[in-house]
mmCIF file of the C-alpha atoms, coordinates in Angstrom:
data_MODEL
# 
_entry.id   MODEL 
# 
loop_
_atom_site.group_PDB 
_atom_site.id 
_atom_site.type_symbol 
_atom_site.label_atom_id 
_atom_site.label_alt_id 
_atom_site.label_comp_id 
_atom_site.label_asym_id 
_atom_site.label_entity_id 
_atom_site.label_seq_id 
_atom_site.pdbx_PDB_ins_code 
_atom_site.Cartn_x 
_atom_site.Cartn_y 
_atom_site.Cartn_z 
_atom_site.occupancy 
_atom_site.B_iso_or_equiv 
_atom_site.pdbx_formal_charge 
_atom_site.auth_seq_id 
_atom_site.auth_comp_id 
_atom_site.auth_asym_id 
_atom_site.auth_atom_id 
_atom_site.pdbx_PDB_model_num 
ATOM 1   C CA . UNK A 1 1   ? -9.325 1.109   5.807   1.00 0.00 ? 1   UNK A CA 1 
ATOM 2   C CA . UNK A 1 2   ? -6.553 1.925   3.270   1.00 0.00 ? 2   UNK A CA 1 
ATOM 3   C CA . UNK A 1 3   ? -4.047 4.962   2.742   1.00 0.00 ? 3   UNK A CA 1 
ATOM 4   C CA . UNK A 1 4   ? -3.771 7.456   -0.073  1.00 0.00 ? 4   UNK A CA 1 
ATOM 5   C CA . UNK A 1 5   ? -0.301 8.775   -0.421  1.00 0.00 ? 5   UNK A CA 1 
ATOM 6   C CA . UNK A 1 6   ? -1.876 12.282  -1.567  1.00 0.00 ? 6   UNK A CA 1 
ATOM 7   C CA . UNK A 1 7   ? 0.370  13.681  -4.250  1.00 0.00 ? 7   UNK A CA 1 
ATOM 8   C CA . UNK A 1 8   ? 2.498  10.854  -4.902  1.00 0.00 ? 8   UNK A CA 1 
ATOM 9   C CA . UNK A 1 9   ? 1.225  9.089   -8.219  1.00 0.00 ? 9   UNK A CA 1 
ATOM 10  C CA . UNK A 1 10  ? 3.842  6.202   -8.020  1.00 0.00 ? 10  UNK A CA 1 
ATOM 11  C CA . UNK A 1 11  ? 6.112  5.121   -10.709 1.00 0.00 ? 11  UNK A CA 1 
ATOM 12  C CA . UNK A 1 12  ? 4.975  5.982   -13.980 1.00 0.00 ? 12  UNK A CA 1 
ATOM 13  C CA . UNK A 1 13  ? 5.454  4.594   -17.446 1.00 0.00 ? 13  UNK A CA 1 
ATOM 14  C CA . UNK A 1 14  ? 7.239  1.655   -17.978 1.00 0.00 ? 14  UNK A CA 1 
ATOM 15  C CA . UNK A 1 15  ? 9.688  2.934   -16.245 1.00 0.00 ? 15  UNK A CA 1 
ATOM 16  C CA . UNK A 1 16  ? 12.071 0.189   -13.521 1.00 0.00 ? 16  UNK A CA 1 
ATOM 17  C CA . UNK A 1 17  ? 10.392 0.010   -10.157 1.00 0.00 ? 17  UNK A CA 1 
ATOM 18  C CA . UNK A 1 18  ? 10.725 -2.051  -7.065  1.00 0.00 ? 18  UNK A CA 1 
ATOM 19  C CA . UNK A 1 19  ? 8.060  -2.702  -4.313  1.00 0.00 ? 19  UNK A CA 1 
ATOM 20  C CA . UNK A 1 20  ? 8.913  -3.917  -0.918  1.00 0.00 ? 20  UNK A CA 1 
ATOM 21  C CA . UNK A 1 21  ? 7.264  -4.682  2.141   1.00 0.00 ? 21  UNK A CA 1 
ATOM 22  C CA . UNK A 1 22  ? 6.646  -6.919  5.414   1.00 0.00 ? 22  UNK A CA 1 
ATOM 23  C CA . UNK A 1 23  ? 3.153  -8.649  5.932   1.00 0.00 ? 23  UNK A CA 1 
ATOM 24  C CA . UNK A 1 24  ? 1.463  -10.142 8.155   1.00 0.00 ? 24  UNK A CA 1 
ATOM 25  C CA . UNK A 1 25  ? -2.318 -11.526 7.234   1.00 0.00 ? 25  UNK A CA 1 
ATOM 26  C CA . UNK A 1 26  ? -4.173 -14.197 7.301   1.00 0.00 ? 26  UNK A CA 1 
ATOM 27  C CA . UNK A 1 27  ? -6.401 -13.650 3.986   1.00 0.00 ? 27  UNK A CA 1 
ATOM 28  C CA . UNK A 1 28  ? -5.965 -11.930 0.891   1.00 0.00 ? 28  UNK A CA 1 
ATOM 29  C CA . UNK A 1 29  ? -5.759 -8.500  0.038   1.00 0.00 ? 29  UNK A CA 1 
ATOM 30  C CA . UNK A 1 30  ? -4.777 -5.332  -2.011  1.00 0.00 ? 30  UNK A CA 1 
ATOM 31  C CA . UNK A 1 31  ? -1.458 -4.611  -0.574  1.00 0.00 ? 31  UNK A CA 1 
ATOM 32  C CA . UNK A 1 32  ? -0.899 -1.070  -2.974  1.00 0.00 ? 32  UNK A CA 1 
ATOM 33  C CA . UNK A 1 33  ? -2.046 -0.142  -5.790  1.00 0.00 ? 33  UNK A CA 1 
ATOM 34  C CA . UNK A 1 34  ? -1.353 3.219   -8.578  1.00 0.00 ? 34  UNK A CA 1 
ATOM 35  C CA . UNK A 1 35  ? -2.595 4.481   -11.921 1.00 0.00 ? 35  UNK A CA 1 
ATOM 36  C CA . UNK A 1 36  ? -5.704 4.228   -14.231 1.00 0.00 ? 36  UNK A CA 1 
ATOM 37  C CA . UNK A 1 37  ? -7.287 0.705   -13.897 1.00 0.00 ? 37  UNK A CA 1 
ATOM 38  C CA . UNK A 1 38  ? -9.556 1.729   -16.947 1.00 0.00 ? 38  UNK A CA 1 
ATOM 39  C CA . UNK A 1 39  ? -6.582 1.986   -19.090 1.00 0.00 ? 39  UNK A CA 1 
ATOM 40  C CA . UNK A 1 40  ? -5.332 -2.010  -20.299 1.00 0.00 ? 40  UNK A CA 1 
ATOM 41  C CA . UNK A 1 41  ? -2.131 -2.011  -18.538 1.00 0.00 ? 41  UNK A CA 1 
ATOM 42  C CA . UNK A 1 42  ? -2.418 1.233   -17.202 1.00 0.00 ? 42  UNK A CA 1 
ATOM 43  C CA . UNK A 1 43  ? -1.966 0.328   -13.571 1.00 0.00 ? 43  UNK A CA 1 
ATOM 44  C CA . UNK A 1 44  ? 0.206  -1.327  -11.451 1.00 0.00 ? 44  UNK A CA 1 
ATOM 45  C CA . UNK A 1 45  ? -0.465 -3.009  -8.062  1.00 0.00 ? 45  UNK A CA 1 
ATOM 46  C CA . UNK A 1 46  ? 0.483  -5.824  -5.786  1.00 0.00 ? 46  UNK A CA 1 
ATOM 47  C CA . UNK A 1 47  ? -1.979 -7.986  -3.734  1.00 0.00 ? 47  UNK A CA 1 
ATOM 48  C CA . UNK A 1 48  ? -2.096 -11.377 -1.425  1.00 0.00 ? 48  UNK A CA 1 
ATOM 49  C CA . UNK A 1 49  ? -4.686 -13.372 -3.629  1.00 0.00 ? 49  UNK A CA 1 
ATOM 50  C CA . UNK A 1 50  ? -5.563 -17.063 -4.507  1.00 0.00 ? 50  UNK A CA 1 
ATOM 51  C CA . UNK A 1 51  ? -4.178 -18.675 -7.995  1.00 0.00 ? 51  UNK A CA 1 
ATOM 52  C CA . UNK A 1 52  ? -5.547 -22.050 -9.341  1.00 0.00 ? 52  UNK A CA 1 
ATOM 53  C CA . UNK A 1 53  ? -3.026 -24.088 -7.456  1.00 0.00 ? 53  UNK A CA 1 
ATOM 54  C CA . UNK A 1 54  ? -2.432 -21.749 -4.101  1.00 0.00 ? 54  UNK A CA 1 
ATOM 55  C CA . UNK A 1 55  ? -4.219 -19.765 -1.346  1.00 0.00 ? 55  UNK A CA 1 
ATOM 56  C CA . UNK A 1 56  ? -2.440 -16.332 -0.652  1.00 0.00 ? 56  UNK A CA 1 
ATOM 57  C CA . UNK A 1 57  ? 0.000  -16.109 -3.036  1.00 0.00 ? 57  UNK A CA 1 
ATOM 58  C CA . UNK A 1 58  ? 1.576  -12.834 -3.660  1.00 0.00 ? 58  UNK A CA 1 
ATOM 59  C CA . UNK A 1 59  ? 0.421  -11.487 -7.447  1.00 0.00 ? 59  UNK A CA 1 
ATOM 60  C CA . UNK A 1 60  ? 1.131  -8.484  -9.092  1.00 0.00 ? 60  UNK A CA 1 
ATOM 61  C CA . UNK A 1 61  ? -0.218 -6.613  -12.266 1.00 0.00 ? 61  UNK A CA 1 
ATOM 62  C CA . UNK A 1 62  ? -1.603 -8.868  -14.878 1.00 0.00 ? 62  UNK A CA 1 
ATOM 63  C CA . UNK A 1 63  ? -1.956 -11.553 -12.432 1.00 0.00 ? 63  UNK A CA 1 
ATOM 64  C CA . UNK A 1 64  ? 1.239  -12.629 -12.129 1.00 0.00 ? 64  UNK A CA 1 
ATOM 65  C CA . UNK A 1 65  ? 1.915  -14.706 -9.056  1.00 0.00 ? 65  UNK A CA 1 
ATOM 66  C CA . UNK A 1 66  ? 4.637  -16.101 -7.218  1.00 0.00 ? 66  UNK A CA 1 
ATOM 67  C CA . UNK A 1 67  ? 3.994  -19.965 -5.643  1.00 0.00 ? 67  UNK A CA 1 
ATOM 68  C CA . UNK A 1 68  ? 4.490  -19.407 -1.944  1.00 0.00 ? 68  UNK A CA 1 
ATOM 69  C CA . UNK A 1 69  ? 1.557  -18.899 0.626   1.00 0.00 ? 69  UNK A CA 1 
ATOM 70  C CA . UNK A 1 70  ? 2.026  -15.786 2.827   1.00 0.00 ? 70  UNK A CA 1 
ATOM 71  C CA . UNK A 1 71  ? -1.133 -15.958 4.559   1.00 0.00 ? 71  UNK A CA 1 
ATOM 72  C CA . UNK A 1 72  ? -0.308 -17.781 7.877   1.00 0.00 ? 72  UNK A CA 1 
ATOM 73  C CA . UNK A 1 73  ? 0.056  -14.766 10.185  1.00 0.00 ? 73  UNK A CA 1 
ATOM 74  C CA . UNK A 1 74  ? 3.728  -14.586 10.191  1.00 0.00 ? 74  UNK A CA 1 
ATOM 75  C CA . UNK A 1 75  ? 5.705  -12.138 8.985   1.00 0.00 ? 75  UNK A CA 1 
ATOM 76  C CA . UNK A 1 76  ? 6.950  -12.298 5.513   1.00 0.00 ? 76  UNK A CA 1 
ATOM 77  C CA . UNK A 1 77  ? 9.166  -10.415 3.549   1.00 0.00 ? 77  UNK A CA 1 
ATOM 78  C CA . UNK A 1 78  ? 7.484  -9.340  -0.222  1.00 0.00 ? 78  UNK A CA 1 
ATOM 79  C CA . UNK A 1 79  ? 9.183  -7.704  -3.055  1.00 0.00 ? 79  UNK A CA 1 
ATOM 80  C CA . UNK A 1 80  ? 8.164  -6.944  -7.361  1.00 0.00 ? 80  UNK A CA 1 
ATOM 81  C CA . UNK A 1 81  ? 10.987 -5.875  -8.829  1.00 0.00 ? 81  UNK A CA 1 
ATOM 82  C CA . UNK A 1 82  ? 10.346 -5.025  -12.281 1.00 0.00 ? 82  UNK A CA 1 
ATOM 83  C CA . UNK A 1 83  ? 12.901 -3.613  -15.019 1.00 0.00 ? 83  UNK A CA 1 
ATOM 84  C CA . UNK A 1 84  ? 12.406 -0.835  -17.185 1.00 0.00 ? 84  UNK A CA 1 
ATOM 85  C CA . UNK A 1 85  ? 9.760  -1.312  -20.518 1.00 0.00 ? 85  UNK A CA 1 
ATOM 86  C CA . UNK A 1 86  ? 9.099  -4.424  -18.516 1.00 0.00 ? 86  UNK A CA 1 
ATOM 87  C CA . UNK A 1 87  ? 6.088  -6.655  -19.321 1.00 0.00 ? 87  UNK A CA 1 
ATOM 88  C CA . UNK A 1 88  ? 3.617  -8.120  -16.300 1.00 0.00 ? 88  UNK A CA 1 
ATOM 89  C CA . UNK A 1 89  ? 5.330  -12.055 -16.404 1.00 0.00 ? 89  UNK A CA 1 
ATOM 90  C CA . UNK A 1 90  ? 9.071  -10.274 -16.282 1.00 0.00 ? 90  UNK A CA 1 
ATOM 91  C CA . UNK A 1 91  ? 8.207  -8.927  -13.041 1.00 0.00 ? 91  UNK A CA 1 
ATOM 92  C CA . UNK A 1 92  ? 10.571 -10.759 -10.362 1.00 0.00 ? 92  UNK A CA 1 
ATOM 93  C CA . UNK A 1 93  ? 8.906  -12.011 -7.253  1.00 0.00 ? 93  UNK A CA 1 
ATOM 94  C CA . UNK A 1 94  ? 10.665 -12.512 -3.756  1.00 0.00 ? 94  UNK A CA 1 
ATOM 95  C CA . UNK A 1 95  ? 8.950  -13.975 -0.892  1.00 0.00 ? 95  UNK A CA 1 
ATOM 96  C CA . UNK A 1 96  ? 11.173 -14.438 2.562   1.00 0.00 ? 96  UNK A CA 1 
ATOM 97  C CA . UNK A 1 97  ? 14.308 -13.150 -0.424  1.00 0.00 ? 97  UNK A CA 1 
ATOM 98  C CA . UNK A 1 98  ? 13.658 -16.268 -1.878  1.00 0.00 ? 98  UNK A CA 1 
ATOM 99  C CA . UNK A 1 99  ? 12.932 -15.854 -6.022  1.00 0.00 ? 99  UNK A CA 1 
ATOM 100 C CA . UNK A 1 100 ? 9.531  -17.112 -6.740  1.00 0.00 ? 100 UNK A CA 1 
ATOM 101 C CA . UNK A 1 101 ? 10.988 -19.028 -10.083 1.00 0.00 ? 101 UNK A CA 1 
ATOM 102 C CA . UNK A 1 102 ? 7.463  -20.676 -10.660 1.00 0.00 ? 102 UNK A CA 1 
ATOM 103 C CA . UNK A 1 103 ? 4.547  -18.502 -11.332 1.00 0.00 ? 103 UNK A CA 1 
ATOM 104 C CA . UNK A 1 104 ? 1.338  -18.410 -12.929 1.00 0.00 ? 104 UNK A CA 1 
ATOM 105 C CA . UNK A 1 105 ? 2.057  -15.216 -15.614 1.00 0.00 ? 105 UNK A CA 1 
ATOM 106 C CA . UNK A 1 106 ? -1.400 -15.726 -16.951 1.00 0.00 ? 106 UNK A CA 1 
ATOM 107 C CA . UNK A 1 107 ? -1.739 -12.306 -18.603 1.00 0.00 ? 107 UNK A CA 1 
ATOM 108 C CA . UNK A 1 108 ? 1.629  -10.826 -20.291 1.00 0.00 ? 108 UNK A CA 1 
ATOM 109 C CA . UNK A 1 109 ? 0.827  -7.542  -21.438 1.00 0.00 ? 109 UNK A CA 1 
ATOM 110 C CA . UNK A 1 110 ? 3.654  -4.095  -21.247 1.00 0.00 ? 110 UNK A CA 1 
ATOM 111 C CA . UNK A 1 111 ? 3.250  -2.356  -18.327 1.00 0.00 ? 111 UNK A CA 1 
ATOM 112 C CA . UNK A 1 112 ? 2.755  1.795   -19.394 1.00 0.00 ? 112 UNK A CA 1 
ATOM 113 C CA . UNK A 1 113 ? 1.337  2.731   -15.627 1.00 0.00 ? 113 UNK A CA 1 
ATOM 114 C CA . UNK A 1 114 ? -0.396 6.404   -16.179 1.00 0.00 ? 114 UNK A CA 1 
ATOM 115 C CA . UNK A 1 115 ? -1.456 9.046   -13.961 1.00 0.00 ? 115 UNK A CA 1 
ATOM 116 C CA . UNK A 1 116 ? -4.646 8.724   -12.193 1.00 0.00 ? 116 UNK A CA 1 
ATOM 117 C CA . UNK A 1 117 ? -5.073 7.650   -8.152  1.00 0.00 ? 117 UNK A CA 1 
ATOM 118 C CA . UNK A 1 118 ? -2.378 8.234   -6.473  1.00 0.00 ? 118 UNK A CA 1 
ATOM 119 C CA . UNK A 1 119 ? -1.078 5.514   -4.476  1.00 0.00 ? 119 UNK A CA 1 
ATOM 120 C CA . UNK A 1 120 ? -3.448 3.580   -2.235  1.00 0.00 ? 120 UNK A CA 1 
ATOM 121 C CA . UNK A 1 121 ? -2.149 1.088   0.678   1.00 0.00 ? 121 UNK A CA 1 
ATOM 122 C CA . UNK A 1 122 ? -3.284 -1.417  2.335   1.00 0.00 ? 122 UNK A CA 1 
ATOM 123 C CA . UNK A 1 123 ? -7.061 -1.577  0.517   1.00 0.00 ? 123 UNK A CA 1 
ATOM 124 C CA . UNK A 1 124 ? -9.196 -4.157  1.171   1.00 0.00 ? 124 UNK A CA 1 
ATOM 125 C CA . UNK A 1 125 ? -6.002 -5.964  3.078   1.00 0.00 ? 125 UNK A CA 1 
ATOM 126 C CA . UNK A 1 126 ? -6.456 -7.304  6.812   1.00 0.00 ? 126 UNK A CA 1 
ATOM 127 C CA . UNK A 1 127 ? -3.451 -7.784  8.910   1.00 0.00 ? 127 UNK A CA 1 
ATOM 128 C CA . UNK A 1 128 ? -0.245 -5.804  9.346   1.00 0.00 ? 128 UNK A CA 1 
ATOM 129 C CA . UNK A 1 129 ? 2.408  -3.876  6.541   1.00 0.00 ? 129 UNK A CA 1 
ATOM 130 C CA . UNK A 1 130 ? 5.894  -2.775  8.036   1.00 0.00 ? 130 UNK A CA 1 
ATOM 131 C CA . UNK A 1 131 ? 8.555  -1.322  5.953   1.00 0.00 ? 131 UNK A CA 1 
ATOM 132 C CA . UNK A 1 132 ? 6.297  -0.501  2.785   1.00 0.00 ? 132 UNK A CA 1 
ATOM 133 C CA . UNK A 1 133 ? 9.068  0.888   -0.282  1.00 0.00 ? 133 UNK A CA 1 
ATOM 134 C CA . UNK A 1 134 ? 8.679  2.494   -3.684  1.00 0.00 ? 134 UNK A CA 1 
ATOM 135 C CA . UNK A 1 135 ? 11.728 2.121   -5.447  1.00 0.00 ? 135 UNK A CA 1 
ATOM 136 C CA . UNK A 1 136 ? 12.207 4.332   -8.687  1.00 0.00 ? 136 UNK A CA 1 
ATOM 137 C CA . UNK A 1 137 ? 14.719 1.112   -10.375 1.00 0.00 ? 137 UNK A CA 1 
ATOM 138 C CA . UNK A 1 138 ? 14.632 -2.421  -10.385 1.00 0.00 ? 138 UNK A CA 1 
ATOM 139 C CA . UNK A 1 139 ? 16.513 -3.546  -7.044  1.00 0.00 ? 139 UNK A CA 1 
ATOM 140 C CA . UNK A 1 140 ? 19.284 -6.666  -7.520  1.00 0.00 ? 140 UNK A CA 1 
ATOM 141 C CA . UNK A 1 141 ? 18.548 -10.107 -6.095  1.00 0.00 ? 141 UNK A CA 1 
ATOM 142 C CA . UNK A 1 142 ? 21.217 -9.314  -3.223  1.00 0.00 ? 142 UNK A CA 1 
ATOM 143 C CA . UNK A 1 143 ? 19.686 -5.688  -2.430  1.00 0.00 ? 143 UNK A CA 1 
ATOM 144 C CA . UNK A 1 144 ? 16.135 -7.513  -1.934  1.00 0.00 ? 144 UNK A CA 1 
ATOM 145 C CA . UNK A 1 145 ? 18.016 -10.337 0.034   1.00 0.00 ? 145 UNK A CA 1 
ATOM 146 C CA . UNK A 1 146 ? 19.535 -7.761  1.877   1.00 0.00 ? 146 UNK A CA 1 
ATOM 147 C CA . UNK A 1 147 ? 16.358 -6.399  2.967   1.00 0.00 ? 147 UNK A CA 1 
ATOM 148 C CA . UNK A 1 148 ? 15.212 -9.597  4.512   1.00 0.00 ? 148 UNK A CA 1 
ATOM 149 C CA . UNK A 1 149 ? 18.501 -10.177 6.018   1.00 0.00 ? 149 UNK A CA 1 
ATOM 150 C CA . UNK A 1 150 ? 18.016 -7.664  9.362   1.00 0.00 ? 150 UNK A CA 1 
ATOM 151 C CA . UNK A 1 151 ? 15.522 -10.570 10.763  1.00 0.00 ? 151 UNK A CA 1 
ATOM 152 C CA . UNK A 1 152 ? 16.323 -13.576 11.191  1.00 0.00 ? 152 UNK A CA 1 
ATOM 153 C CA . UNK A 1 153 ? 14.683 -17.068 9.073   1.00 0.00 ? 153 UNK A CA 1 
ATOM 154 C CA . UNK A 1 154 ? 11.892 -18.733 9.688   1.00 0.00 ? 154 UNK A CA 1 
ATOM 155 C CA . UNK A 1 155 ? 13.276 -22.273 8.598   1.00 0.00 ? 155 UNK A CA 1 
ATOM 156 C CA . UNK A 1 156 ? 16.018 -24.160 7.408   1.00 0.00 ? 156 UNK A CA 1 
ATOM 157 C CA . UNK A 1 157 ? 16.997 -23.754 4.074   1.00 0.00 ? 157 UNK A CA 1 
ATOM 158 C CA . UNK A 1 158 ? 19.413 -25.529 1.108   1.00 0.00 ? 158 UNK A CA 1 
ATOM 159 C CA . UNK A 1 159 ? 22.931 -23.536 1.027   1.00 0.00 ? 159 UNK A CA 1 
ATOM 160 C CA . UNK A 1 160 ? 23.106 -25.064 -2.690  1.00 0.00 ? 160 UNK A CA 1 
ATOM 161 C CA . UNK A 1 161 ? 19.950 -23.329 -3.775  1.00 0.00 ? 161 UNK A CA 1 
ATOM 162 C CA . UNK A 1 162 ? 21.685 -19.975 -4.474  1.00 0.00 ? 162 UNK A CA 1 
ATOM 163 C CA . UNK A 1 163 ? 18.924 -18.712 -1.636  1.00 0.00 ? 163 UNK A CA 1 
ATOM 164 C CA . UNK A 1 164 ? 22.101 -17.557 0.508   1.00 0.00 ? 164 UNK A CA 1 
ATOM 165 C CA . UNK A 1 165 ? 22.040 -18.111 4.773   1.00 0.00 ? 165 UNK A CA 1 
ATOM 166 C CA . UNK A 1 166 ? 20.655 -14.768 5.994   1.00 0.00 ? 166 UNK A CA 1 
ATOM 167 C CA . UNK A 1 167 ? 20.859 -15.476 9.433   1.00 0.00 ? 167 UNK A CA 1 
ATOM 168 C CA . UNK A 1 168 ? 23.231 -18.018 10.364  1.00 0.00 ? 168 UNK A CA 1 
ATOM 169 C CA . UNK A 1 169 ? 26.418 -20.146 8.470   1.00 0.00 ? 169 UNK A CA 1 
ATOM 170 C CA . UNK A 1 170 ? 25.981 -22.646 6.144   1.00 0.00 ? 170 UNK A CA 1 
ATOM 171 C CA . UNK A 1 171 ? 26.932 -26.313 7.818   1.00 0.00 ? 171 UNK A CA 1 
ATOM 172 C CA . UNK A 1 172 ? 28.600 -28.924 6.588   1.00 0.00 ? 172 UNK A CA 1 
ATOM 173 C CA . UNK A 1 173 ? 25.611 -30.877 5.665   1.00 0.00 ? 173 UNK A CA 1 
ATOM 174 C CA . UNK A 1 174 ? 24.917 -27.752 3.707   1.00 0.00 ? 174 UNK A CA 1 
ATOM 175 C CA . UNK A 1 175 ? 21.782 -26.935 5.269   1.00 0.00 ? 175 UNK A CA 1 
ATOM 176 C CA . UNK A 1 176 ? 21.612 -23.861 6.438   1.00 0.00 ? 176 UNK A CA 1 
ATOM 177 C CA . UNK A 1 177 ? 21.135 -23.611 10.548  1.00 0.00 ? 177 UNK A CA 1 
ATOM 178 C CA . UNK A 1 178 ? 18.810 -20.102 11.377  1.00 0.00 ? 178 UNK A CA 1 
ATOM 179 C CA . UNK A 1 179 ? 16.990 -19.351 14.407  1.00 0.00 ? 179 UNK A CA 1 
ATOM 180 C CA . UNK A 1 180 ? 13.557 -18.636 14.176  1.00 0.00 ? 180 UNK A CA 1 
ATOM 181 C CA . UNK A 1 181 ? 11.706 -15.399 13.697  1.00 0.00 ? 181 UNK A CA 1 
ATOM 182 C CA . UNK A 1 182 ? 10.329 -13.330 16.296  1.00 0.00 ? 182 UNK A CA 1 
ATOM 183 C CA . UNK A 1 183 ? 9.190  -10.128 14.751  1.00 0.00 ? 183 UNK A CA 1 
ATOM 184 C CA . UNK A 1 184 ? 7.432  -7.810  16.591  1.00 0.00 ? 184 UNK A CA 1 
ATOM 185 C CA . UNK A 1 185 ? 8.068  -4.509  14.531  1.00 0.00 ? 185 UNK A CA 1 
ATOM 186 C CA . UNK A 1 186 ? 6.006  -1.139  14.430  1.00 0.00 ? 186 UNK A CA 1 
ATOM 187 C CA . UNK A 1 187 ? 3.446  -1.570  11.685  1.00 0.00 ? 187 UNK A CA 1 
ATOM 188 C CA . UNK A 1 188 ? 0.069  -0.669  10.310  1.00 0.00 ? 188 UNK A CA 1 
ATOM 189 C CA . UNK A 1 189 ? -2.832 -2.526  10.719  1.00 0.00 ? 189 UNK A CA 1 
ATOM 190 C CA . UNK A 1 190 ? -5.556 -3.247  8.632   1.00 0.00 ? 190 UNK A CA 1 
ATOM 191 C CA . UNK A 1 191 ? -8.275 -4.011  9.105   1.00 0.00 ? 191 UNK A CA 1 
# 
């Protein structure tokens, strides 16, 4: 099943916008969507979906796709964040607040999203959404990061990487030591 925010056509033009979310799936799906698909470049959505190299990636308009899996039921923290008169491969994607520097921007093409459906969540997608935001600007790397920092990492990670500790204190090794997740939050499921 999916949800139609009735009345709320999304961010329009190419105007800045920011999409954030939790998920929690298993296989790929639609994730939200907005606009006129039959216009080139007139919509704008964000989806779990399979590129040439990775299944259940996180992709967004003009099938541009970040490099890290999301589809093994844990939760994961997704954000776009794209600037204003942006084009589909200058659209920044987070996965856990880490930046997905490596993607597969197979189709740039400028973003002018127009009215038509308003916007539609969660169709086509099986598993669970939490925390689902429509920004009207393009959030900052440490805004997104702070987003993911009210739960605490999954893994270890590299203080160096500029991927700062979000749950624990860099040590001296410069690793950085986090406890593991255990989210349980209110959320939608699809299904």
């Amino acid at each position: 099943s999916s949800l139609s925010l009735v009345g709320f056509a999304g961010i329009l033009g190419s105007n800045a916008r920011t999409l954030a979310t939790w998920v929690r799936t298993t296989s790929n799906g639609q994730i939200v969507r907005w606009g006129d698909s039959s216009v080139s470049g007139g919509a704008f959505g964000v989806s779990v979906t399979s590129n040439e190299a990775t299944v259940g990636v996180v992709c967004s308009s003009g099938g541009h796709c970040g490099t890290a899996s999301v589809v093994d039921g844990s939760w994961h923290h997704v954000a776009i964040v794209a600037p204003a008169g942006f084009s589909s491969t200058e659209a920044l994607i987070f996965v856990d607040g880490m930046l997905q520097v490596e993607s597969n921007g197979v189709n740039s093409r400028d973003l002018d999203t127009v009215a038509g459906e308003d916007v539609v969540v969660g169709e086509g997608f099986q598993g669970s959404l939490d925390d689902l935001r429509i920004y009207n600007r393009a959030l900052t790397v440490a805004e997104v990061r702070a987003l993911v920092a009210n739960r605490p990492c999954a893994v270890d990670a590299d203080c160096e990487d500029g991927n700062a500790c979000t749950a624990a204190s860099c040590l001296a090794s410069g690793v950085c030591e986090m406890t593991s997740v255990a989210c349980s939050p209110q959320s939608q499921v699809w299904q």
